[in-house]
mmCIF file as gemmi writes it, N, C-alpha and C atoms, coordinates in Angstrom:
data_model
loop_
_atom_site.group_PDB
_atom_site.id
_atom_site.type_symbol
_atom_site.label_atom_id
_atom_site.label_alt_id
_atom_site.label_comp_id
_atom_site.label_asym_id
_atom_site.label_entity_id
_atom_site.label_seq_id
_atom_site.pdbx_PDB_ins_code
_atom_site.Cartn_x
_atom_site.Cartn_y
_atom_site.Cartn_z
_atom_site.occupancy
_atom_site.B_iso_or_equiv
_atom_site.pdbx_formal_charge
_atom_site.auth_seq_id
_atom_site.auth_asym_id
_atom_site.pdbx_PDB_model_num
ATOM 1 N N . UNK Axp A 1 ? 1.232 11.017 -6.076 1 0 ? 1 A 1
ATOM 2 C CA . UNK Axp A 1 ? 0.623 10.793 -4.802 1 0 ? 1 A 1
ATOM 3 C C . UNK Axp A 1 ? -0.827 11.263 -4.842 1 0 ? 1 A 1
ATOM 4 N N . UNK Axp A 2 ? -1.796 11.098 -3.706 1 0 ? 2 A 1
ATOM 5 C CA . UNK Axp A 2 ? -2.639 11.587 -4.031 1 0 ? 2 A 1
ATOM 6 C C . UNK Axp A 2 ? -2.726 12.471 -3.011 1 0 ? 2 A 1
ATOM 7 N N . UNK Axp A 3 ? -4.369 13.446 -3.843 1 0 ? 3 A 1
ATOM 8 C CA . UNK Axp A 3 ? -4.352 14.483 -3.236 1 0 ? 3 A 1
ATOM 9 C C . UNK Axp A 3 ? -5.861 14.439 -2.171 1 0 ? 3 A 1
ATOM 10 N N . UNK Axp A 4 ? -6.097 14.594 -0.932 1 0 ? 4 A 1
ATOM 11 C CA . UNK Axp A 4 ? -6.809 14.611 0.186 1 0 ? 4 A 1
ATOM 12 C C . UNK Axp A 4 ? -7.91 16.321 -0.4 1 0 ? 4 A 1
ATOM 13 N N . UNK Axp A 5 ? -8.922 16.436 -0.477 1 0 ? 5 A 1
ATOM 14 C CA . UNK Axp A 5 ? -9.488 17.834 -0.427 1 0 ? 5 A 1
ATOM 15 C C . UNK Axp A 5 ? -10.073 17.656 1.379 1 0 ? 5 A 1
ATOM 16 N N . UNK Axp A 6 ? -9.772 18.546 1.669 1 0 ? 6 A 1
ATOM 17 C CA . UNK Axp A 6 ? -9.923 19.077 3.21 1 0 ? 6 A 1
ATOM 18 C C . UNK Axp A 6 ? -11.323 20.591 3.155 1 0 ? 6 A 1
ATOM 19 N N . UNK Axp A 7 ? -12.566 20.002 3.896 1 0 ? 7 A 1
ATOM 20 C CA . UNK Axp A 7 ? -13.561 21.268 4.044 1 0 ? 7 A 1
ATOM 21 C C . UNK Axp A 7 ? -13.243 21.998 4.628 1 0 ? 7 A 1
ATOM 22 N N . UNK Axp A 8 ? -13.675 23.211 4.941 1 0 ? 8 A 1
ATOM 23 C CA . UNK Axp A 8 ? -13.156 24.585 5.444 1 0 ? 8 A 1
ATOM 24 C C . UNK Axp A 8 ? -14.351 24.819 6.821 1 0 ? 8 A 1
ATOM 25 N N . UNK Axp A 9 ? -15.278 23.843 6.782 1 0 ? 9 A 1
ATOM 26 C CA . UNK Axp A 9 ? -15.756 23.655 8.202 1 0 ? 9 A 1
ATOM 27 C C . UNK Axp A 9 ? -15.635 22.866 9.54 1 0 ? 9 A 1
ATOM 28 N N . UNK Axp A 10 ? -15.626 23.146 10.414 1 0 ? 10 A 1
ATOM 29 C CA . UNK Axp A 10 ? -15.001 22.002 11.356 1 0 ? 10 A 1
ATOM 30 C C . UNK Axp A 10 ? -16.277 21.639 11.617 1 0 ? 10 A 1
ATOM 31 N N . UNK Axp A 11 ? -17.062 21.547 12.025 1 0 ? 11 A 1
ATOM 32 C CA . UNK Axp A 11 ? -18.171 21.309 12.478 1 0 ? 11 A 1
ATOM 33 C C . UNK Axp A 11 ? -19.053 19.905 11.874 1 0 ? 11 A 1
ATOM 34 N N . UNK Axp A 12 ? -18.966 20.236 10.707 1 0 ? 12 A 1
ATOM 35 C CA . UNK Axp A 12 ? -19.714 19.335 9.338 1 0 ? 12 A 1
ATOM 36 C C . UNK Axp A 12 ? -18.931 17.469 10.189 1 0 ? 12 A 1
ATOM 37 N N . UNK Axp A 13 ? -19.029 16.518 9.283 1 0 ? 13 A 1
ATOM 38 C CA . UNK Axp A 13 ? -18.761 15.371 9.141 1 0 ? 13 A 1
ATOM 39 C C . UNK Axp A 13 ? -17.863 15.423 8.512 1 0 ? 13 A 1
ATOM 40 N N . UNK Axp A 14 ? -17.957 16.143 7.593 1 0 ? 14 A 1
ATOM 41 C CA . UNK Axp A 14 ? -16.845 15.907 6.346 1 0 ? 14 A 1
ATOM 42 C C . UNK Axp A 14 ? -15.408 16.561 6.34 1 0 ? 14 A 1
ATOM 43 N N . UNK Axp A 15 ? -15.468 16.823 8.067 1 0 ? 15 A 1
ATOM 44 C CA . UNK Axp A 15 ? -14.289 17.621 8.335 1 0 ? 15 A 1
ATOM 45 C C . UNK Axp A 15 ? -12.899 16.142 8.296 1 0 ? 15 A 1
ATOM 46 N N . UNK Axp A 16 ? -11.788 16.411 8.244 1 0 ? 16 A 1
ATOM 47 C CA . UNK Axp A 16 ? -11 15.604 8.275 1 0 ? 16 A 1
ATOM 48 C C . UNK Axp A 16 ? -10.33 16.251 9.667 1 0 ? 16 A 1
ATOM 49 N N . UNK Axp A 17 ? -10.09 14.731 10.773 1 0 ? 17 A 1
ATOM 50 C CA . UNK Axp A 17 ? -9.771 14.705 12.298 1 0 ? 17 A 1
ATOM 51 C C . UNK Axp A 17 ? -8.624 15.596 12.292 1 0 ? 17 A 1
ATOM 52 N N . UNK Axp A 18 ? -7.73 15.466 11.622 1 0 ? 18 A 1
ATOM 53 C CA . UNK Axp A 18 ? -6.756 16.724 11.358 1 0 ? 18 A 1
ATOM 54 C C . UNK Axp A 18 ? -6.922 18.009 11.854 1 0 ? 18 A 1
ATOM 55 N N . UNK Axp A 19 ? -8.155 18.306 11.372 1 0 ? 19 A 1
ATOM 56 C CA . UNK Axp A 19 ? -8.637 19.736 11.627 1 0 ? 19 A 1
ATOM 57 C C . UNK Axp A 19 ? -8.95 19.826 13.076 1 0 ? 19 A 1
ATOM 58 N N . UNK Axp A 20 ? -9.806 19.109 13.691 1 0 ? 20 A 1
ATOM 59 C CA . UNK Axp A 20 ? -9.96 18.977 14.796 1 0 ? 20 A 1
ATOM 60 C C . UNK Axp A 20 ? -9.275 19.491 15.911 1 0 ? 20 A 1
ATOM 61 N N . UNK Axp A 21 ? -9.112 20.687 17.084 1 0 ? 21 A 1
ATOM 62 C CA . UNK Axp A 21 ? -8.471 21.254 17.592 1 0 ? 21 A 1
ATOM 63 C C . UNK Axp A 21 ? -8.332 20.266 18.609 1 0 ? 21 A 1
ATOM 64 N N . UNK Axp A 22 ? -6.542 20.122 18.972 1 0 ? 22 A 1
ATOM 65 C CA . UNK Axp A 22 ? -6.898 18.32 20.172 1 0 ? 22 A 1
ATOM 66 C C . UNK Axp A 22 ? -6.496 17.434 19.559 1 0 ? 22 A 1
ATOM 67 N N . UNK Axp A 23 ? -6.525 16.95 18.748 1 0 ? 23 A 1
ATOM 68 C CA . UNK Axp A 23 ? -6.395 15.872 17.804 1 0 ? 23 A 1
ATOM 69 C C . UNK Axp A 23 ? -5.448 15.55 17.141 1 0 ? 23 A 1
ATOM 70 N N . UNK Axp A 24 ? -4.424 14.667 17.711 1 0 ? 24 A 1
ATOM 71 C CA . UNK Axp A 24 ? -3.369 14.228 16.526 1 0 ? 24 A 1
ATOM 72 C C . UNK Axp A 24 ? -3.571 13.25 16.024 1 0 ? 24 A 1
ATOM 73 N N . UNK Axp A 25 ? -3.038 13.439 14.636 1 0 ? 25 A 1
ATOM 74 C CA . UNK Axp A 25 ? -3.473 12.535 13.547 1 0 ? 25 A 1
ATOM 75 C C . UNK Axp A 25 ? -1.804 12.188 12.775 1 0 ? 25 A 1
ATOM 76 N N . UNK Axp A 26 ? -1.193 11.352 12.913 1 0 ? 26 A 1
ATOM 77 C CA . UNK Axp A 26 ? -0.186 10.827 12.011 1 0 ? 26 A 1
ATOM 78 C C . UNK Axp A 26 ? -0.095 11.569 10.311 1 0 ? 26 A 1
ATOM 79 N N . UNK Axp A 27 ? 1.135 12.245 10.578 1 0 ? 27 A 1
ATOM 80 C CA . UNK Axp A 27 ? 0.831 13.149 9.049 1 0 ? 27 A 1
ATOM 81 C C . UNK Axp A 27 ? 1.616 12.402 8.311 1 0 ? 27 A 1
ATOM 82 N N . UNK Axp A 28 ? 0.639 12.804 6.81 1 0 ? 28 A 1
ATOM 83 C CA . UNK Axp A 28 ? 1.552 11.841 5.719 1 0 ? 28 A 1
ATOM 84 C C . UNK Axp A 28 ? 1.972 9.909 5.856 1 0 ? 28 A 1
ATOM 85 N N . UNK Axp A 29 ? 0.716 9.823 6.629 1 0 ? 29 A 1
ATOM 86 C CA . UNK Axp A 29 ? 0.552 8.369 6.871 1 0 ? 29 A 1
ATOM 87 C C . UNK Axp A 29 ? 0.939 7.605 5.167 1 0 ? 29 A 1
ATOM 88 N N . UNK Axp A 30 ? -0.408 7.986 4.539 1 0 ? 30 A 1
ATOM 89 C CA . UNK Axp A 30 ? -0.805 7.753 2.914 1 0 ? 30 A 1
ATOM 90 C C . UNK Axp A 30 ? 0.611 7.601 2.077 1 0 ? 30 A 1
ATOM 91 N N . UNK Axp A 31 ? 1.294 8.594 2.152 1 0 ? 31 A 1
ATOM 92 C CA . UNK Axp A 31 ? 2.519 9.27 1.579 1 0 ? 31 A 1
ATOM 93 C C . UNK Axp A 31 ? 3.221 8.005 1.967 1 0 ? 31 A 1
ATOM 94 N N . UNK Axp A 32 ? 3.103 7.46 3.1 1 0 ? 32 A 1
ATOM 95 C CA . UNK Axp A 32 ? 4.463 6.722 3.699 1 0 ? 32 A 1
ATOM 96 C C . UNK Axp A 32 ? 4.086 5.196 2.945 1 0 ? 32 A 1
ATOM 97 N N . UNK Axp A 33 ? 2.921 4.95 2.842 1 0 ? 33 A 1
ATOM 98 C CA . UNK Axp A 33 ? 2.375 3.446 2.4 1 0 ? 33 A 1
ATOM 99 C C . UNK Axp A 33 ? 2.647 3.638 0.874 1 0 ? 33 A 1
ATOM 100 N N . UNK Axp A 34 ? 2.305 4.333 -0.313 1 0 ? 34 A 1
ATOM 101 C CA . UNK Axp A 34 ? 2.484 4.687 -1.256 1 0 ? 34 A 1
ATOM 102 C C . UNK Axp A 34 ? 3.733 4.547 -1.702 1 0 ? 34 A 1
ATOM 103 N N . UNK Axp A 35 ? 4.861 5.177 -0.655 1 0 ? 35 A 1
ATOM 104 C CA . UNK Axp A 35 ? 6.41 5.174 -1.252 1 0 ? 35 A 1
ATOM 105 C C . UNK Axp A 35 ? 6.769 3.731 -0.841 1 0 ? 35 A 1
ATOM 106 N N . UNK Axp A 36 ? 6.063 2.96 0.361 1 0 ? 36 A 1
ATOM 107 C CA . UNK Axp A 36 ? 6.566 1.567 0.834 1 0 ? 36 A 1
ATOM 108 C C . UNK Axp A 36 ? 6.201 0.457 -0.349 1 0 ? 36 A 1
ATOM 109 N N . UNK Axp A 37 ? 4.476 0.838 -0.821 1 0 ? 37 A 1
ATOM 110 C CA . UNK Axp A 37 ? 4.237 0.004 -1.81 1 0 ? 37 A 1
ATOM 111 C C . UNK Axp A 37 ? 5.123 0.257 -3.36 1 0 ? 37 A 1
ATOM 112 N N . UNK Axp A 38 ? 5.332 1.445 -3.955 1 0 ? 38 A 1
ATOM 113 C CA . UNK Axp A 38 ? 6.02 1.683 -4.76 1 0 ? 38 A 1
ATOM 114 C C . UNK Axp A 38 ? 7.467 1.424 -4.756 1 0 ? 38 A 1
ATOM 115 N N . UNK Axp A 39 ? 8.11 1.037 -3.851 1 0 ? 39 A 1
ATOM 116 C CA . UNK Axp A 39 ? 9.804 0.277 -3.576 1 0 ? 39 A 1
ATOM 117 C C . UNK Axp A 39 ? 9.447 -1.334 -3.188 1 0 ? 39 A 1
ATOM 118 N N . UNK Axp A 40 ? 8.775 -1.857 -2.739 1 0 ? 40 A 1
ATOM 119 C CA . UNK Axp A 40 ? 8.335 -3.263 -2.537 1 0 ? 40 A 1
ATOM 120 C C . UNK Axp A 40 ? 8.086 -3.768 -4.468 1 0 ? 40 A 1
ATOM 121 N N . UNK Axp A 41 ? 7.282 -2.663 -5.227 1 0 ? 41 A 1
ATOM 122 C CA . UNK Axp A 41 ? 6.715 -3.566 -6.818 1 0 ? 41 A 1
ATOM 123 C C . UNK Axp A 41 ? 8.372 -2.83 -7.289 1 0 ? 41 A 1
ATOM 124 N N . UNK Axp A 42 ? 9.382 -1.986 -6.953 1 0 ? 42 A 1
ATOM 125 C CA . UNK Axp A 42 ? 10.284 -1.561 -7.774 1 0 ? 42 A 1
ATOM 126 C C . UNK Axp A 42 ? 11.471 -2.896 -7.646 1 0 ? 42 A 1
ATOM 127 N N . UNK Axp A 43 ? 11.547 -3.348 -6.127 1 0 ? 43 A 1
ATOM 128 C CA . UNK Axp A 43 ? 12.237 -4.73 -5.968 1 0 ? 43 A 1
ATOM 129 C C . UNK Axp A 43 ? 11.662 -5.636 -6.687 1 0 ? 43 A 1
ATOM 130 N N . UNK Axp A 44 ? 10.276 -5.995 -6.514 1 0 ? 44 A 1
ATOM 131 C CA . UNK Axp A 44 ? 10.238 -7.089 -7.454 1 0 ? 44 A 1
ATOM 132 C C . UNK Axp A 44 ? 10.449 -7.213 -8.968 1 0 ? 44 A 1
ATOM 133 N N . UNK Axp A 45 ? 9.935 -5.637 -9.666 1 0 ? 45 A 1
ATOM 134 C CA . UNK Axp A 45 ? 11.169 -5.733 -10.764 1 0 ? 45 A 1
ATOM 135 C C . UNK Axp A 45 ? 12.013 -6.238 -11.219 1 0 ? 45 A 1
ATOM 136 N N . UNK Axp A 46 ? 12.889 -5.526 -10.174 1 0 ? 46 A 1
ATOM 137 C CA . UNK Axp A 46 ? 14.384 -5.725 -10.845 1 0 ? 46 A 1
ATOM 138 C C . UNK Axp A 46 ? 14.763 -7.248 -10.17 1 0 ? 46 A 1
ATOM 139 N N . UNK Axp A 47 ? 14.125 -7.947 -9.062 1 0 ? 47 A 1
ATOM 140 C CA . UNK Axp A 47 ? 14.07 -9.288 -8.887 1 0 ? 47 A 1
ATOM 141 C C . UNK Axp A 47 ? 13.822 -9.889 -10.095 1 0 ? 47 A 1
ATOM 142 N N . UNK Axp A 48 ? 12.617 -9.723 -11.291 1 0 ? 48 A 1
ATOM 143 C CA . UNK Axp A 48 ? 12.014 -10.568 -12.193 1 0 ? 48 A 1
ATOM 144 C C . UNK Axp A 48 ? 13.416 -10.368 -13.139 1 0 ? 48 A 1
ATOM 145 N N . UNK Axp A 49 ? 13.783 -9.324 -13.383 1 0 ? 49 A 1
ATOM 146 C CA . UNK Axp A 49 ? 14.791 -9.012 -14.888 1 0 ? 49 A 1
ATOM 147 C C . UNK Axp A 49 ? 16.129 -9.458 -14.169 1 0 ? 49 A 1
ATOM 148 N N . UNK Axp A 50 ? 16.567 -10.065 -12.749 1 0 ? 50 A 1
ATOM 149 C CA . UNK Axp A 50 ? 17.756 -10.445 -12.669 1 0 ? 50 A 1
ATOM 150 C C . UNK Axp A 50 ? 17.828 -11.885 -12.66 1 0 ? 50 A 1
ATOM 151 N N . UNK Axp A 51 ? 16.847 -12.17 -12.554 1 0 ? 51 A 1
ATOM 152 C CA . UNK Axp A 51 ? 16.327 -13.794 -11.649 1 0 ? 51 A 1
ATOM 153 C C . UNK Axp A 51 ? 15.114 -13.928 -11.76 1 0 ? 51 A 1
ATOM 154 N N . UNK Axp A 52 ? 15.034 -14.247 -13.62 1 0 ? 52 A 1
ATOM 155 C CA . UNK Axp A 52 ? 13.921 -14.919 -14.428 1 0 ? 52 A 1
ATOM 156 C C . UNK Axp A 52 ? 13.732 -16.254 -13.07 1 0 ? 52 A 1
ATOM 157 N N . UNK Axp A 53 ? 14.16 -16.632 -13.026 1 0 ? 53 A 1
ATOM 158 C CA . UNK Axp A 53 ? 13.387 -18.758 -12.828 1 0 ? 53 A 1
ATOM 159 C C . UNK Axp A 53 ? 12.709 -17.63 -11.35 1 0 ? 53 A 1
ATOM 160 N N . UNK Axp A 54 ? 13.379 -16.849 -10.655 1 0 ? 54 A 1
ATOM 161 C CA . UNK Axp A 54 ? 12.797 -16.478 -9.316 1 0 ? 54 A 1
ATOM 162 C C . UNK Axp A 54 ? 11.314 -16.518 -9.675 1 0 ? 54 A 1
ATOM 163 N N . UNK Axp A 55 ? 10.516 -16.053 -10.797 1 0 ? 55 A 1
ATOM 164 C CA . UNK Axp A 55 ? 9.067 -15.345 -10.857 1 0 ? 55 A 1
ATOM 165 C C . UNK Axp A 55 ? 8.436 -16.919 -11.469 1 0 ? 55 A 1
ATOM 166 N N . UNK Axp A 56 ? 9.25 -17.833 -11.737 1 0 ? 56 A 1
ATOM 167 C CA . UNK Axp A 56 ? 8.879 -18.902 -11.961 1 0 ? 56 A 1
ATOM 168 C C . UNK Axp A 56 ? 8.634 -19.845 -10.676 1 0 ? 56 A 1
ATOM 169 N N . UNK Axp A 57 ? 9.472 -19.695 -9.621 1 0 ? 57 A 1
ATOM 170 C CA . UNK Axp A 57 ? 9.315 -20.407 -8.656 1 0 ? 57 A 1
ATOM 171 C C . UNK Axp A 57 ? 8.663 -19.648 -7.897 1 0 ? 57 A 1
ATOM 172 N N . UNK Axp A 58 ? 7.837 -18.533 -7.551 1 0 ? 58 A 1
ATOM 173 C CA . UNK Axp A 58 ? 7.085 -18.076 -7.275 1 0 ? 58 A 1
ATOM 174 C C . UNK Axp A 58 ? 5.407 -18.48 -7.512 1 0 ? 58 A 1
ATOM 175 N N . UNK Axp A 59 ? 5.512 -18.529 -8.812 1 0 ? 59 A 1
ATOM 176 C CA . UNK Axp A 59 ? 4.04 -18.812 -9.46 1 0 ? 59 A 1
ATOM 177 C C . UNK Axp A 59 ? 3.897 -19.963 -8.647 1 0 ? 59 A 1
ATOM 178 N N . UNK Axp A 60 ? 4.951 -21.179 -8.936 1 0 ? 60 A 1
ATOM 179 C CA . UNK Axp A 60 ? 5.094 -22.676 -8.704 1 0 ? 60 A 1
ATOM 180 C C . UNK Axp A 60 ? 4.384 -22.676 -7.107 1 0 ? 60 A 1
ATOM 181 N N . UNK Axp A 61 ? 5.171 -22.088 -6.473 1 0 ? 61 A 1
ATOM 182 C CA . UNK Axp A 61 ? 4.624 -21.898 -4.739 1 0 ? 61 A 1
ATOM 183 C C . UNK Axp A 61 ? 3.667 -21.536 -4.61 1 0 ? 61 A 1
ATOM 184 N N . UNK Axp A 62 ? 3.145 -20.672 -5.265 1 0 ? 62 A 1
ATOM 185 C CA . UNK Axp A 62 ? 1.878 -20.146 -4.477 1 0 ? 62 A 1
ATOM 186 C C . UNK Axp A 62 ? 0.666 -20.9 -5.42 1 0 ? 62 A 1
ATOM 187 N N . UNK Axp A 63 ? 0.57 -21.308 -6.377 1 0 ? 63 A 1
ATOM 188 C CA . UNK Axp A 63 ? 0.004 -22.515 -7.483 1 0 ? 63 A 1
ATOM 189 C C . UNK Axp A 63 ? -0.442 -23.597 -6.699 1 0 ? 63 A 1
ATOM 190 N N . UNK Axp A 64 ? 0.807 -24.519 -5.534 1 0 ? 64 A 1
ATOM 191 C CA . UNK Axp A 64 ? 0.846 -25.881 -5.388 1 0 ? 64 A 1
ATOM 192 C C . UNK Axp A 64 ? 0.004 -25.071 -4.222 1 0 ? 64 A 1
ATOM 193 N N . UNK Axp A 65 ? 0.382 -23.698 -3.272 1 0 ? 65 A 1
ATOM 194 C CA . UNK Axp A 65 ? -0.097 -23.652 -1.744 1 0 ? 65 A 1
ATOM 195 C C . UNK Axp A 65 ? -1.669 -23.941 -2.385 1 0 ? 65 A 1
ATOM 196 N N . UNK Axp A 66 ? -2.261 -22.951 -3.194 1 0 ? 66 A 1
ATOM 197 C CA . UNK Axp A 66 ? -3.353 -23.105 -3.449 1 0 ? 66 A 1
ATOM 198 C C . UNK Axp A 66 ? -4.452 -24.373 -3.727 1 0 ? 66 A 1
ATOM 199 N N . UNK Axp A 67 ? -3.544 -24.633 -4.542 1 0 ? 67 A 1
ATOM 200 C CA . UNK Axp A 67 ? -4.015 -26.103 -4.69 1 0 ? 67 A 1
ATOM 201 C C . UNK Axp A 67 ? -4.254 -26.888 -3.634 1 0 ? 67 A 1
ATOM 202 N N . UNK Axp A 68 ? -3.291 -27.097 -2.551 1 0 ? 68 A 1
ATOM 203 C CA . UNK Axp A 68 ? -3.552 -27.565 -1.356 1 0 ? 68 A 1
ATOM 204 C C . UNK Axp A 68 ? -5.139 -26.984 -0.196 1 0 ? 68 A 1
ATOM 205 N N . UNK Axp A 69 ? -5.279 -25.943 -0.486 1 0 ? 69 A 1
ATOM 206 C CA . UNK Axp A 69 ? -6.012 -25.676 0.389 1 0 ? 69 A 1
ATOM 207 C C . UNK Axp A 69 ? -7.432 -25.572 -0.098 1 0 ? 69 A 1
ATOM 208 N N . UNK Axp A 70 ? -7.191 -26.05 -1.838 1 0 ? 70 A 1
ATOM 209 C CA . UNK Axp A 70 ? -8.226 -26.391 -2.191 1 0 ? 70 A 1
ATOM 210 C C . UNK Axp A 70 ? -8.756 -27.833 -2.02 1 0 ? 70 A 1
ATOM 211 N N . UNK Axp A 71 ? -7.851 -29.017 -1.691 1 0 ? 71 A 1
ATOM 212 C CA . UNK Axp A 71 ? -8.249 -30.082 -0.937 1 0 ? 71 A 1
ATOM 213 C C . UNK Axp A 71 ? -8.294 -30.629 0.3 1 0 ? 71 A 1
């Protein structure tokens, strides 16, 4: 995951709203998109190694959409 460095001034710009007395801020937003994107590429995985033609008819679809909207 990654890691956020947080300044030790509130005052500055470079404070993160967090700090901010008043202020709620959704914790572990980052954390939550990270584990959503990392189980979304872990399905498609094990989609590709169960159901080869699937990543084939994939390409195929989004190939022809393109193509289309290139004419």
């Amino acid at each position: 995951m990654t890691h956020r460095a947080r300044h030790k001034e509130l005052g500055t710009s470079l404070a993160s709203p967090a700090d901010d007395p008043g202020h709620d801020v959704v914790p572990r937003r980052g954390d939550f998109l990270a584990f959503l994107g990392l189980v979304l590429a872990a399905g498609a995985l094990v989609l590709v190694v169960v159901r080869p033609e699937a990543a084939e008819a994939l390409v195929r679809a989004l190939s022809s959409s393109a193509a289309g909207l290139v004419r």
